[in-house]
N, C-alpha and C positions, 0 to 999 in steps of 0.2 A: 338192729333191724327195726324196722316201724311198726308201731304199736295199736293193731286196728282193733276195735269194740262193735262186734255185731249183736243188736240187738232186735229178738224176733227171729221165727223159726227159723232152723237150718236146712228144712228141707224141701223148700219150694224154691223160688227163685232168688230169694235172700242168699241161699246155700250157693246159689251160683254165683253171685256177686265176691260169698269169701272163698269160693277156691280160684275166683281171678286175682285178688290180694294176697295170698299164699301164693299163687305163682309167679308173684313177682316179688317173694319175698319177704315178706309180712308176717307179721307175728301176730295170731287170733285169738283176741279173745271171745266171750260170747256169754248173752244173759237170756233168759227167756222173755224179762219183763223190763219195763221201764227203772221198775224199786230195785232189782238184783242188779240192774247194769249201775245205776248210784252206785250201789253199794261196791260192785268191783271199782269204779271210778275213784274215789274215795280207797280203797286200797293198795291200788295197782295201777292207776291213772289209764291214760292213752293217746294218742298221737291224733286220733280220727272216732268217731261212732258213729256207726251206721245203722240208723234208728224205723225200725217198720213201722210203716203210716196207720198202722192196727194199734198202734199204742201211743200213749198219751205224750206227743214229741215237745208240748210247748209245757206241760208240766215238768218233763226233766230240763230242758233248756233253764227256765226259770229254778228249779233244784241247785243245778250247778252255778246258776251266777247267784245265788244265797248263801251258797258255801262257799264259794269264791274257786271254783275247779273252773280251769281254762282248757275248755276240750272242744274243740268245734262238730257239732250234730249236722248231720245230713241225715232227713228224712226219704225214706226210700220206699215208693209204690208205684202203682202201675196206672196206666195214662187217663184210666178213668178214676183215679182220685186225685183228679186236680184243684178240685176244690180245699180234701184235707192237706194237700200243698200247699195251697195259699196261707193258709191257716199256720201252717208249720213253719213257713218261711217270715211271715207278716209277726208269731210268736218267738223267734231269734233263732232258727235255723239256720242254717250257714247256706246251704244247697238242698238242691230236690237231685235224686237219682232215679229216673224212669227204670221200673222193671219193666220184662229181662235186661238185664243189667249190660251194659255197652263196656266191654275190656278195657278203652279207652278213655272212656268218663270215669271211672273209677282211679287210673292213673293221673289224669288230669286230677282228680280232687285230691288223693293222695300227696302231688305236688303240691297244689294250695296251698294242705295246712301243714305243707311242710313235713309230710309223712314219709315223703318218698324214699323207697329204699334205695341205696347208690350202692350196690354191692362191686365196682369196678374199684381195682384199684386206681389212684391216680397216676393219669396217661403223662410219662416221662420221656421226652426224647431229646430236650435240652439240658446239655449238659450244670446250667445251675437246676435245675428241678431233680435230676440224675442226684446231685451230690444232699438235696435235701432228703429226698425217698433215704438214702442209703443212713442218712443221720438218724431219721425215722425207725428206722430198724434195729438202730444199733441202744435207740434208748425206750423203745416200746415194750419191752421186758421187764421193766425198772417198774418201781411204784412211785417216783416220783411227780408231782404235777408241771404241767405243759403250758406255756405258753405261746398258744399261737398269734400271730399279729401278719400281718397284710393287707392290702387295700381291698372294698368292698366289690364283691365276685370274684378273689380269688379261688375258693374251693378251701376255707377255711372246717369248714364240716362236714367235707370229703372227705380232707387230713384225717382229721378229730375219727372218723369211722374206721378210717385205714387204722390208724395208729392204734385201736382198741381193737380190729379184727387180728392182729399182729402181735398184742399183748398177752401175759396168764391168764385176762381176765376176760378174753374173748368168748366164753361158755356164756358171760355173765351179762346183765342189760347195759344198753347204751342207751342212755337218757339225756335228750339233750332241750337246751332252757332258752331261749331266747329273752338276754335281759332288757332289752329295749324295749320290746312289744307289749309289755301287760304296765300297767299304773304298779306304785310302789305298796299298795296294800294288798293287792293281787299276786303280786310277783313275790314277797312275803308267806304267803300261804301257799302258794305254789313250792315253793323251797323246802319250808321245813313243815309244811302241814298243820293242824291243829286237833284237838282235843272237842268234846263237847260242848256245846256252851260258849268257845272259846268269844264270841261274836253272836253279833243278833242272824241266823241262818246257820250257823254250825249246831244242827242236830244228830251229825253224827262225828265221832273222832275219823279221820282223814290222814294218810301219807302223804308227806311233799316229797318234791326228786330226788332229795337224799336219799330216804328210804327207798322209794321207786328201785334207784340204781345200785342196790343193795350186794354185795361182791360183782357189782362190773363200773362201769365208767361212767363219768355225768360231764356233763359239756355244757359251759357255761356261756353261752355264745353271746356279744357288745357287752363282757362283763363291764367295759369302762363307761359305760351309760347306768350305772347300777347308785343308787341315792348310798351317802356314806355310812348312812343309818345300817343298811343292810349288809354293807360291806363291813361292819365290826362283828356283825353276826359271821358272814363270812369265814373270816376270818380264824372267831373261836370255833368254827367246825374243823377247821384245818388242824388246828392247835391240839385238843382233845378229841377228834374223831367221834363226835357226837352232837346231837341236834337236841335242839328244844322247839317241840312243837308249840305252835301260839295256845296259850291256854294251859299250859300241860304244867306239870308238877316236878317231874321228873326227866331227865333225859334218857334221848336214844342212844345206844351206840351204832356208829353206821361203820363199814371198811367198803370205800369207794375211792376212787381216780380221778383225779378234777384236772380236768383239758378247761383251759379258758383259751376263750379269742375275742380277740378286739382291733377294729381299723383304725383306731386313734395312736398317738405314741403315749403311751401311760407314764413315761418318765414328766413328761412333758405337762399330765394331769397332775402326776404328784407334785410338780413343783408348782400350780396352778392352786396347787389345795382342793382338790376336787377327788381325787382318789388318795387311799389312804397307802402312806411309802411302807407300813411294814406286810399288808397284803400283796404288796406288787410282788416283796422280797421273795414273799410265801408261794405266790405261783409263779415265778420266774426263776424256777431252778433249774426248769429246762426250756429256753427258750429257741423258739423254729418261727423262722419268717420264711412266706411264702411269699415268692419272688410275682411282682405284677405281669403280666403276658404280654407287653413289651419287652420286660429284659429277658422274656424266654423265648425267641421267634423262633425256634426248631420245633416248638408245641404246637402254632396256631394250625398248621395245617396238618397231621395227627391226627390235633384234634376236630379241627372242623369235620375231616373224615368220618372219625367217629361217630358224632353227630348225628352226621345225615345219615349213616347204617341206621342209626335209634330211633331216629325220627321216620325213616322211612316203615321201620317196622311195626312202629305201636301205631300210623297211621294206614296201615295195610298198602304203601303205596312200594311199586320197585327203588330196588337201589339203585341208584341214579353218580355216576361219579363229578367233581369237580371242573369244569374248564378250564382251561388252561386263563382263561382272561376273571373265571372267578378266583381261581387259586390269587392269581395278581393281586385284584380286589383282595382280597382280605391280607397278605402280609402285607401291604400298603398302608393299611388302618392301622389306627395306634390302640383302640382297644381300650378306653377309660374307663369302662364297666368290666373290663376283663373278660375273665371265663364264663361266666354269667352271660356276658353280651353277644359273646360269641355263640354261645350255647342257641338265644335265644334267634340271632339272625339265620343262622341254620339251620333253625327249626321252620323258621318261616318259608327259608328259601325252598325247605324239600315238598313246602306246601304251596308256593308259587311257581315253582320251575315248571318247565313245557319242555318236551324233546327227551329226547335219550341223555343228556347231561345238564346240570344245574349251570346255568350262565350266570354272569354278573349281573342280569337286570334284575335276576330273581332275590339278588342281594342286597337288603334294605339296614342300610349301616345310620346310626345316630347322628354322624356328623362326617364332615370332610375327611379325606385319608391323610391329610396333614398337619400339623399346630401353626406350619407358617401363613401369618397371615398375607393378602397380596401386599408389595410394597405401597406406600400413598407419595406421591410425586412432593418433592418440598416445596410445591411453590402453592399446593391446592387451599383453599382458603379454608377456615375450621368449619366443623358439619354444625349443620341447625336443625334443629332438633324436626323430625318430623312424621307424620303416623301416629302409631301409637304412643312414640316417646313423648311426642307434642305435646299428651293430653295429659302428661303426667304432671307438665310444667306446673307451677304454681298451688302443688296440693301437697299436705304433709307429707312425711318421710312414713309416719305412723299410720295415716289412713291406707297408702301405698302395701305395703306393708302387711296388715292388717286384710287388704281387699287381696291379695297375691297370696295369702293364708289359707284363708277361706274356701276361694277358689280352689286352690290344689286339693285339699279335704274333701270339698264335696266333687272333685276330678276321681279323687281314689274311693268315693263311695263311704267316705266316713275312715277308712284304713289310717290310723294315727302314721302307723309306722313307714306305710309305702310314701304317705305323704311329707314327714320326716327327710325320708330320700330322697325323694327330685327337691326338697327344698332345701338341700346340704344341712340341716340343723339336724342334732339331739334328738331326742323324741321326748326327753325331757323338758327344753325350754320351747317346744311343739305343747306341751300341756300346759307348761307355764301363760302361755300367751293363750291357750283356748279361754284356760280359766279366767284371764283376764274380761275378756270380751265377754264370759256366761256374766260375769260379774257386771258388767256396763249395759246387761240387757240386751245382747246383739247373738242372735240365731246361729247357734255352733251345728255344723250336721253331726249326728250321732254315730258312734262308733256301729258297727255293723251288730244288729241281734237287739240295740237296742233304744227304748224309745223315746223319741225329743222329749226335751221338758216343755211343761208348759207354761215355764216363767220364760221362757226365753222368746223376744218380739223380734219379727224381720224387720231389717235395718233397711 
């Protein structure tokens, strides 16, 4: 379950904010002060904090990226303190949450940062997804490590939840890491934690997810985006069941479940030399691919169903059922974002539809509902370049490049990772190339929380 940090009292309208996190499944923690909420942070970590605008929100922000704790703050008060909003957002808050707290916004931010609880299991009615769930079941009992693989928006950390509510170790925490989205000194501390001292900002010793996820399961989610440095680390936790925090003396012993997933083919890394072949060994003892939502078309409309129930209800709007010409609409579509995509046209649609039923207009899909492109007659003469392709003519490959970078980053608000995405690259050769450009003097937008250098000149 998600792992929410309210921080400030419980019994005003703060209170009401975490019993709408609790009722949708949340797991609370809670500090009175800014120093206690550190402190649980650093032991216990969290998915979300939810910080009262009474307490000092840009001095913990600044805390945590000292220590190197990846936790995303949302300051929360009520609409006459817009000013300490600004402050708290403009200091590397994530969000502002107006008190009384809206059940909805709360949900929405829980998704953000990726908190959100998925307590369904995953929706089966095609016979390949049918034969995976039942595989699922039959090794989620087992202590050995999983690997999941699939194309991006399958529902690979749906799996990962399913497969840990199904397991012994289901009492126990589910900690899950995304390893693409933090830099490699971040995502290092974040793992195995550190010691005092360990680093200029580590003033107090600190738990990474290993310990976090201490008799339950840790999920290592784009493990194959992870530097190989980290991955021999990896590796010896697998080996001895025990961590060395940065800084530290001595090891931990930890007894946890390591689920990895990854959309790449890792065979394919190792013979690449980019992932190490005797970690693949190590978490590939049990491997589950999650079929893309083309080759399951008895899912898509299930699930779209689904959906619109979910989306009708956290929007307080009626259930509204499918048309018969949207039903068409969507098994027509091939679905390149998958589950994800689906998820998310549906959500819009139960927010555009008009009428007692959701129609196809209210369906707003990425692209055409087919790969065939139209035929081109053989006799048409070749196309010349024109528009925007025009303007490309006669300019580097690398300025190109470079300027379609940029753009995308400051498109996602600084988000490495979202940007990463629509630009089909790594998220590591995404830093590679920022770093480039800080180095050439050319204006990178900053990661969200925090703030431009001022060596860096607009180009």
């Amino acid at each position: 379950m998600a792992r929410l940090l309210i921080i400030g009292s419980l019994e005003g309208e703060l209170g009401a904010a975490a019993r709408v996190a609790i009722a949708r499944g949340a797991k609370l923690g809670h500090a009175e002060g800014v120093g206690a909420g550190l402190e649980r942070l650093r032991l216990e970590g969290a998915d979300l904090a939810l910080v009262d605008l009474r307490h000092d929100v840009v001095w913990l922000v600044q805390a945590l990226s000292a220590e190197r704790i990846a936790c995303p703050v949302v300051a929360c008060g009520r609409a006459e303190d817009a000013d300490a909003a600004v402050r708290a957002i403009e200091g590397g808050a994530r969000d502002f949450l107006p008190l009384p707290p809206d059940a909805d916004l709360i949900i929405a931010m829980l998704e953000a940062a990726g908190a959100a609880p998925r307590n369904d299991a995953p929706l089966a009615r095609d016979p390949a997804m049918a034969t995976l769930l039942a595989r699922v079941a039959q090794v989620a009992r087992a202590e050995a490590s999983v690997l999941l693989t699939g194309e991006s928006g399958t529902g690979k950390e749906v799996m990962a939840r399913h497969l840990h509510a199904l397991s012994k170790r289901a009492r126990g925490p589910f900690v899950a890491l995304n390893c693409a989205a933090l830099p490699e000194t971040l995502l290092e501390s974040e793992l195995f934690g550190h010691e005092k001292g360990a680093f200029s900002g580590a003033v107090a010793a600190r738990k990474g997810k290993f310990e976090q996820a201490e008799g339950g399961t840790l999920l290592l989610d784009e493990i194959g985006e992870m530097d190989p440095r980290l991955q021999a680390k990896i590796l010896r936790v697998l080996q001895e069941r025990e961590v060395d925090r940065l800084g530290g003396g001595a090891p931990c012993k930890v007894d946890v479940r390591i689920i990895a997933a990854t959309h790449r083919d890792l065979l394919s890394e190792v013979a690449a030399g980019r992932f190490r072949e005797d970690l693949y060994f190590r978490l590939n003892v049990v491997a589950l691919r999650i079929p893309p939502l083309r080759d399951r078309p008895s899912d898509i409309l299930p699930l779209a169903e689904h959906f619109a129930i979910r989306y009708a209800q956290v929007n307080g709007l009626p259930e509204r059922p499918l048309a018969p010409l949207a039903r068409h609409r969507l098994m027509a579509h091939p679905w390149p974002g998958n589950v994800r995509e689906l998820e998310n046209a549906i959500h819009r649609a139960v927010l555009l539809a008009e009428g007692h039923e959701i129609g196809p207009e209210a369906i707003e899909l990425s692209q055409p509902a087919t790969h065939h492109a139209a035929a081109t007659p053989a006799a048409a003469p070749p196309a010349t370049p024109t528009g925007q392709v025009a303007a490309l003519v006669g300019r580097k490959v690398e300025e190109v490049e470079r300027e379609l970078i940029l753009e995308t980053l400051s498109h996602c608000l600084g988000n490495r990772t979202r940007a990463a995405e629509i630009l089909g690259i790594s998220i590591r050769t995404l830093r590679n190339k920022l770093g480039e450009y800080r180095t050439a003097g050319i204006a990178v937008t900053p990661a969200p929380g925090q703030p431009p250098s001022p060596l860096q000149i607009a180009v």
